[in-house]
C-alpha positions in Angstrom: 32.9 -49.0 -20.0 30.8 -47.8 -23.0 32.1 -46.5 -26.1 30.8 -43.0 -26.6 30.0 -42.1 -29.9 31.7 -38.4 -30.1 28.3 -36.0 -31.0 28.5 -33.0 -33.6 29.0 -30.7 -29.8 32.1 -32.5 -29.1 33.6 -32.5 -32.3 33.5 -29.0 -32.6 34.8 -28.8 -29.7 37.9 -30.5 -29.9 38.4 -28.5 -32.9 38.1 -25.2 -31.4 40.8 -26.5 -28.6 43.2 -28.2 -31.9 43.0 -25.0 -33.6 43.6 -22.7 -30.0 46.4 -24.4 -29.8 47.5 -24.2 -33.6 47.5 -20.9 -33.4 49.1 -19.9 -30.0 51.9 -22.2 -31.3 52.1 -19.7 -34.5 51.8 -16.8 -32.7 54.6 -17.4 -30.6 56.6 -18.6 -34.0 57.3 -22.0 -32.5 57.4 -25.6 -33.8 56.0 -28.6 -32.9 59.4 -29.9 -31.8 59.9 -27.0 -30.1 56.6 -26.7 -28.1 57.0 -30.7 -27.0 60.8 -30.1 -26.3 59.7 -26.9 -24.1 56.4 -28.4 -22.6 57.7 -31.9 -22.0 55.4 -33.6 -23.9 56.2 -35.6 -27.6 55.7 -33.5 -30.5 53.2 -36.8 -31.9 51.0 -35.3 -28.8 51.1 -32.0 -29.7 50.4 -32.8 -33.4 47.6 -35.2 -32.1 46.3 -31.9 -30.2 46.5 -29.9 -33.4 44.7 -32.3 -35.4 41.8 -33.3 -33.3 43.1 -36.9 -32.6 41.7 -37.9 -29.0 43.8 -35.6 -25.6 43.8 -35.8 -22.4 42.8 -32.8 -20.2 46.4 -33.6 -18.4 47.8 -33.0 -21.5 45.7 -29.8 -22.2 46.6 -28.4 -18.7 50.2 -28.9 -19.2 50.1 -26.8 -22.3 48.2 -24.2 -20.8 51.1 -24.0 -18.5 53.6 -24.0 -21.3 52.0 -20.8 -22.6 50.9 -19.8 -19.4 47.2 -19.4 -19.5 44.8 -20.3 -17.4 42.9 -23.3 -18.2 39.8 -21.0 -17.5 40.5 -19.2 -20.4 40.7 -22.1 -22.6 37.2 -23.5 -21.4 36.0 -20.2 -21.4 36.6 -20.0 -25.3 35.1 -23.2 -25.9 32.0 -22.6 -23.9 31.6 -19.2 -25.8 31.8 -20.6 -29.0 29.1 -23.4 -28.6 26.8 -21.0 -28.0 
């Protein structure tokens, strides 16, 4: 497998996802303890998610479910904003 040097593109696109997430999480007054607690995953994932440390979509699809969103949404706002 080849390592894949993460581009300009893809960096500012995990950071539009970290902060997406950031900011539902303040918008719905929440912690990171609380969200993993609530979402099942480890609050080290969801601050990995929050600062653009490497995710899994898995991982982005469970917390779309958490604050129930459709993942379409979330690609949607990525997509827009690379334009």
């Amino acid at each position: 497998m080849k390592n894949i040097d993460i581009t300009e593109k893809f960096s500012k696109q995990l950071l539009l996802v970290s902060n997406y997430f950031r900011e539902l999480r303040f918008g719905e007054n929440l912690t990171q303890v609380e969200v993993a607690e609530e979402s099942g995953l480890h609050r080290n994932t969801i601050s990995n998610i929050e600062t653009t440390n490497n995710f899994t979509f898995l991982t982005l699809l469970r917390l779309c479910d958490f604050y129930q969103i459709p993942a379409s949404e979330l690609l949607s706002i990525i997509d827009e904003e690379i334009k």
